[in-house]
N, C-alpha and C positions, 0 to 999 in steps of 0.2 A: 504493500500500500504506500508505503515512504515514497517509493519509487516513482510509481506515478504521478506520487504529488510532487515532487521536482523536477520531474519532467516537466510539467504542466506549466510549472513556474518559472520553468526554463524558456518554455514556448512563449511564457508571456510576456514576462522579459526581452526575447528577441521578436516580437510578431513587429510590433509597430517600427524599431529601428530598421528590420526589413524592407517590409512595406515601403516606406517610408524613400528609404533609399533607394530603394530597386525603382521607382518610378523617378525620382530624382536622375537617378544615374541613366535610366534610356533617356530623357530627356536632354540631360546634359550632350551627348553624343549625337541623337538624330538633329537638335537644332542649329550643330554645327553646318550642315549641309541643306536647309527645309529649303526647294526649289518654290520662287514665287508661283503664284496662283492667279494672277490678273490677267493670263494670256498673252500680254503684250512680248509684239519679238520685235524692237525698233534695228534696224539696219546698222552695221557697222560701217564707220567711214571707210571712204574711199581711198587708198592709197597709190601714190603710180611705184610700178615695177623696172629697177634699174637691171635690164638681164647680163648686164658684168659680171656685177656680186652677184656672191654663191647666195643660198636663201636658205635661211632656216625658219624653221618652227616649231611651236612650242605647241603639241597635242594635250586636249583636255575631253574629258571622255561626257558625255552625252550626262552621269550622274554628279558632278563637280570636278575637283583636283584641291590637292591641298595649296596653299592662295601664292606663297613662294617660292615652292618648289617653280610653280608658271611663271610668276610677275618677275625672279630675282633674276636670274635668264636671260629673260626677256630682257631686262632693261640694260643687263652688261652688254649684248649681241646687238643691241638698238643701236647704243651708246658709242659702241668702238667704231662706228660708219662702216665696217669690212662688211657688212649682209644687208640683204633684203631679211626684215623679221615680221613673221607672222603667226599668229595663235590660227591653230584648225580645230576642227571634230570633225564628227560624223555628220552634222548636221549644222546649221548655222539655225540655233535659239539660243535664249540666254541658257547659260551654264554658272551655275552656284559654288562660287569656290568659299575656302574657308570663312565663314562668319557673315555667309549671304550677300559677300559681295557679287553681284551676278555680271560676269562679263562675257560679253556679246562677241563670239569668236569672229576672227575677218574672214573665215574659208570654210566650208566644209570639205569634204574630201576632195570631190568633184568638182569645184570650184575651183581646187588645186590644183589638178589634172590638170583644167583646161587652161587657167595662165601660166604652166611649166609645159606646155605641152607635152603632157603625156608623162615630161622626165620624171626623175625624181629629186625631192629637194634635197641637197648637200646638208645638212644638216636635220636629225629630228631630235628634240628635246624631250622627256618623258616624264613628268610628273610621277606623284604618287596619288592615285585614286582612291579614292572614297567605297567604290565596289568594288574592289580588288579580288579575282575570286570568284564572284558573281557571274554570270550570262551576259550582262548587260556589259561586260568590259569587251564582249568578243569584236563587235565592229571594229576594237580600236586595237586588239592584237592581230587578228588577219591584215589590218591596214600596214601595221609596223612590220609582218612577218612581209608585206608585199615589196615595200621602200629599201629592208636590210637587204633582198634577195636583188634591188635593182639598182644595191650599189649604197645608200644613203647612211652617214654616221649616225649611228645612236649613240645620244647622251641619255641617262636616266638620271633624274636626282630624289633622292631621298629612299624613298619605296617604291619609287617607280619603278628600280629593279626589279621588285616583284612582277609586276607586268610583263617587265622581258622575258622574265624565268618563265611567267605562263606559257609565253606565249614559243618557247624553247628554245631561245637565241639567245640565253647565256651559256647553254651546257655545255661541260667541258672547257669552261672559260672564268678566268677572276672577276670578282667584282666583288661592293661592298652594297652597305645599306645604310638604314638608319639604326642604332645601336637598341633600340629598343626592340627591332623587329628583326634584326638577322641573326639570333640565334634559331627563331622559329623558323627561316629560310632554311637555315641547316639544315634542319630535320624535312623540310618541305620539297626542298627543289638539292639534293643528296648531287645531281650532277653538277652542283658549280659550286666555286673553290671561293668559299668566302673567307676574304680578308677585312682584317678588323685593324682598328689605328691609323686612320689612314682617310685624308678627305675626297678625294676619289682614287681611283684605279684605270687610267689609260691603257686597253688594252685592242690597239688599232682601230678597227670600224666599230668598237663600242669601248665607252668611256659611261661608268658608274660612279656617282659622288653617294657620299653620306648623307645625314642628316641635315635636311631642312637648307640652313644658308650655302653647306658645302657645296651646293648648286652655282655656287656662283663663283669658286673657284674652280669648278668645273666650266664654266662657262668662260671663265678667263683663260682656260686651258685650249678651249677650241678655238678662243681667238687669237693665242698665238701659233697654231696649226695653219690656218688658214691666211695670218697676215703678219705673222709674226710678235716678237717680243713687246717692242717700244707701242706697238698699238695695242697690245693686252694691257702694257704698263698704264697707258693713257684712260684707258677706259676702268679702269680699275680707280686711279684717282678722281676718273669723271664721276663714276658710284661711290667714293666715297672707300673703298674696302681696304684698309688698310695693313691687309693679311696678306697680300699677293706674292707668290712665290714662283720666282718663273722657270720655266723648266721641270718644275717637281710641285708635286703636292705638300702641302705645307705640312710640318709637323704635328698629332693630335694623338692626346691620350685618353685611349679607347675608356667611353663611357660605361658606367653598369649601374643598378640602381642600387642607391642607399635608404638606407632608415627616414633619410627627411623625407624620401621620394612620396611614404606613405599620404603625404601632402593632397595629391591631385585625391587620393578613395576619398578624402574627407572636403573635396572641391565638389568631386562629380557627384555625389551620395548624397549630402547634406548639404550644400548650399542652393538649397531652395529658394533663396528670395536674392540670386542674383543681380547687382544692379546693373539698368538694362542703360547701354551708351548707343547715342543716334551718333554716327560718323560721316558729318557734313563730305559729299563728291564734290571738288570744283575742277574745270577745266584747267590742263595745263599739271596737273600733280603726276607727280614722278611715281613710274609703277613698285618702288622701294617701299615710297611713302605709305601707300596703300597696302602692301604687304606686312609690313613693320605693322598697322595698327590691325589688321585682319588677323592677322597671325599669332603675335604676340598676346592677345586677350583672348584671342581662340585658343592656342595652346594650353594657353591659364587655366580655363575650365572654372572660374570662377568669374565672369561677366557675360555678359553676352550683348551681342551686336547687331545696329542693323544702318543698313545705309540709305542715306537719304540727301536729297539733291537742293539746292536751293530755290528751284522752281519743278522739281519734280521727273525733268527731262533730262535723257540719257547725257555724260560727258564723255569729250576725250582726254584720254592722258597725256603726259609730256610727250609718247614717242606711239599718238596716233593708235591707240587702244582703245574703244567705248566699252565705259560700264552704264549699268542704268539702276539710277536709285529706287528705290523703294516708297517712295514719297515724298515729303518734304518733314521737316522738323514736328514733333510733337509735343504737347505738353505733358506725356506719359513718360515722359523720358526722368533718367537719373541723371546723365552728363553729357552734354551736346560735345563730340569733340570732332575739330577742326584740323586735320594732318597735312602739310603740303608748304615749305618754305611760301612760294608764293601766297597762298590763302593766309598764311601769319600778316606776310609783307602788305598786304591788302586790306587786312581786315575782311576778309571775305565774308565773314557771319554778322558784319555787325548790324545786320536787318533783325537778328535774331538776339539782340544783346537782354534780351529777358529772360535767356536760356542760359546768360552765363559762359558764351563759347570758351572752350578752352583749345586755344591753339600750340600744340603737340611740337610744330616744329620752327619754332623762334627762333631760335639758339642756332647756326651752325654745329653740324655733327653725321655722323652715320645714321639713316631715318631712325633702326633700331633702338638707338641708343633712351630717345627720349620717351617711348615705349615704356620701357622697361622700367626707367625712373619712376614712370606716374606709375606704372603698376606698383612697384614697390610703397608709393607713396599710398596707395589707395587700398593693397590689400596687406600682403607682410612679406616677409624674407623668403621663405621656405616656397612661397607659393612663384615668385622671381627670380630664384635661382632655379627651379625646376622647371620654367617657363625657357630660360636662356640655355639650360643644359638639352634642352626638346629638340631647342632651337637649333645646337650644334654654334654655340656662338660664344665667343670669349669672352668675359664683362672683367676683366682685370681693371679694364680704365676706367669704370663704374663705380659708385657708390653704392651698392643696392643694402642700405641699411635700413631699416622699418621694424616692424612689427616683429617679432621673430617668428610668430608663428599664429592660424585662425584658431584662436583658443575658442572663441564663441562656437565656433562652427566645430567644433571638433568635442566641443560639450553635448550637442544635439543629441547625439546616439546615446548617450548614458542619460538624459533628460528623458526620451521618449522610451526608453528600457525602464527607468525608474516611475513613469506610466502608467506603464505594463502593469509591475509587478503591484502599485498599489492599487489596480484594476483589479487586480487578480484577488489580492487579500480580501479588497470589499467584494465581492462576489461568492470567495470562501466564506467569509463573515457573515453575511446574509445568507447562504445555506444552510449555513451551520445551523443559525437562527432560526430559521424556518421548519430546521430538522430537528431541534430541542421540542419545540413548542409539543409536535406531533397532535391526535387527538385526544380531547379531554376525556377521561372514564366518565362510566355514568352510573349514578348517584342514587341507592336504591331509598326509598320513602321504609320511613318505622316503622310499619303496617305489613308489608311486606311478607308475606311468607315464604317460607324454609323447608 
């Protein structure tokens, strides 16, 4: 009998932190990626085609991409003038990359076809996708098995190596990942030689980077392939990336997780009452800028995003990208914030100055960098350095001193346990109660006979 009664009390104890979390936690996950619902598919700008340069592009699959693995790429291969650069899929609608930024790819396949005629592009970039795995990722693995088989370098950054592996164009060949997920390639895709410590692996007609930014010295990598040193060098100073190592991949010591990691179960579980940031789109922001605030509070797992325009209509980016906001400003919102040198230099929100704009990037810096600060200023430590560790990104030159840790948030689970468990006792209590009382005997009169 003992037995069951601690069980019970065990069950009660855990029912509501459960609960509780487990709906927490798919939520935290599927909102990273929710594709809008308005229908609308506005047109990506027009660009002209210089057929000199070689062309790359940066494929994103029909379900999202994670938002820098694409944008960080992108904007070194824009930057360096050596390419023609353009985002494809399978389809030209909007696509939801990390934190609902929704950006409106310039090609679809076919599209592609027809201004390379026919070739294939010199260059494809590969994301890490959100279906990885999935049926829906097939369009975009036959399209890549089609381009390697007709000649074209793959780059993959992050876990987009996975993608390759599906799709069988790593095997028998090195490559790396992101440290969170290549130990599970190990066991998954047994034909390819993963190497660990390392921000990509150049291994001829395919080149795999690590973690998240390592994309973009991968991408510096291609652009000294293609045009040499002094233009990698250049374009590396144009982004800002003050990591560039030419000829080699720059030195890194392989991630693994520690005790603070436990950080993100008590982000994704419990922090229920996320605060929600509107992140004003304006023309002309650098696709860094956009990554850096997408990515960095996506990774955190502790706020959540949505983007919004200052009249509600699609923009382009520094280097001819359309995204398209999600609406305009709301007064639902917890923190209107404003990312994009320019939009500081402007005042771009200040239509909206009852919202408090906060502009992200005043200061000269790496877009990351100021990221990272307000997170730390807004959430705590533990939750900032696991953001930047995600990230695959250095913060030596940071401050990220804060809060040490969401003690609020990390009470929840032992609040709604302790619940439970006094749920449990008044309900014993009240049984018990109800079980003493039982029925009254009954009462015989002195007359009575015997």
């Amino acid at each position: 009998m003992r037995f069951f009664t601690v069980l019970a009390f065990t069950v009660a104890a855990l029912a509501l932190p459960v609960t509780f979390g487990a709906v927490t936690l798919n939520a935290s996950f599927e909102d990273r990626y929710t594709p809008r619902s308005d229908g609308i598919t506005p047109r990506p700008a027009h660009r002209p085609h210089d057929p000199v340069k070689p062309t790359a592009v940066v494929v994103v699959g029909n379900e999202g991409a994670v938002v820098s693995d694409a944008l960080a790429p992108y904007e070194v291969l824009a930057a360096s003038g050596a390419f023609n650069v353009y985002t494809v899929a399978p389809e030209v609608r909007p696509v939801t990359l990390t934190g609902g930024l929704d950006l409106i790819p310039d090609l679809g396949f076919a599209d592609l076809d027809r201004l390379l005629s026919s070739a294939a592009p010199d260059v494809v970039v590969v994301p890490a996708l959100p279906d990885l795995g999935e049926p829906t990722t097939r369009p975009v693995t036959d399209w890549l098995k089609r381009q390697s088989a007709r000649g074209s370098l793959l780059m993959s950054v992050c876990n987009g190596s996975g993608v390759l592996a599906t799709a069988g164009l790593l095997d028998g060949r090195k490559a790396t990942a992101h440290w969170i997920r290549i130990d599970g390639f190990d066991d998954e895709f047994p034909a390819v030689d993963w190497i660990r410590g390392t921000r990509y692996v150049d291994d001829g007609n395919i080149l795999t980077t690590a973690g998240i930014l390592s994309g973009i010295d991968g991408a510096l990598r291609l652009t000294e392939r293609f045009a040499g040193t002094e233009t990698a060098r250049k374009a590396a100073e144009a982004v800002g990336w003050a990591h560039y190592s030419p000829g080699s991949s720059p030195p890194m010591t392989q991630n693994t997780f520690e005790a603070a990691d436990t950080v993100v179960g008590f982000n994704t579980a419990f922090r229920w009452d996320k605060p929600r940031l509107e992140v004003l789109l304006t023309t002309g922001i650098r696709e860094l800028e956009l990554a850096a605030v997408f990515d960095t509070y996506g990774q955190s797992l502790a706020v959540e995003t949505r983007a919004v325009g200052l009249d509600g209509t699609p923009i382009r980016s520094r280097h001819g990208l359309t995204f398209a906001p999600r609406g305009t400003p709301t007064t639902e919102l917890d923190r209107l914030i404003v990312p994009g040198t320019d939009a500081a230099a402007s005042h771009a929100a200040d239509r909206y100055s009852g919202l408090a704009p906060v502009y992200l990037h005043s200061v000269p810096g790496f877009p990351f960098d100021a990221v990272l600060e307000d997170l730390v200023r807004t959430t705590d430590s533990a939750t900032t350095r696991w953001t930047a560790r995600t990230l695959e990104y250095r913060t030596d030159h940071l401050a990220l001193d804060g809060e040490a840790w969401p003690w609020t948030v990390t009470l929840r689970p032992f609040g709604l346990a302790a619940l439970g468990l006094l749920a449990a006792f008044g309900i014993r209590a009240v049984s018990r109660r109800f079980a003493g009382q039982g029925p009254s005997p009954v009462r015989r009169g002195s007359g009575d006979s015997h």
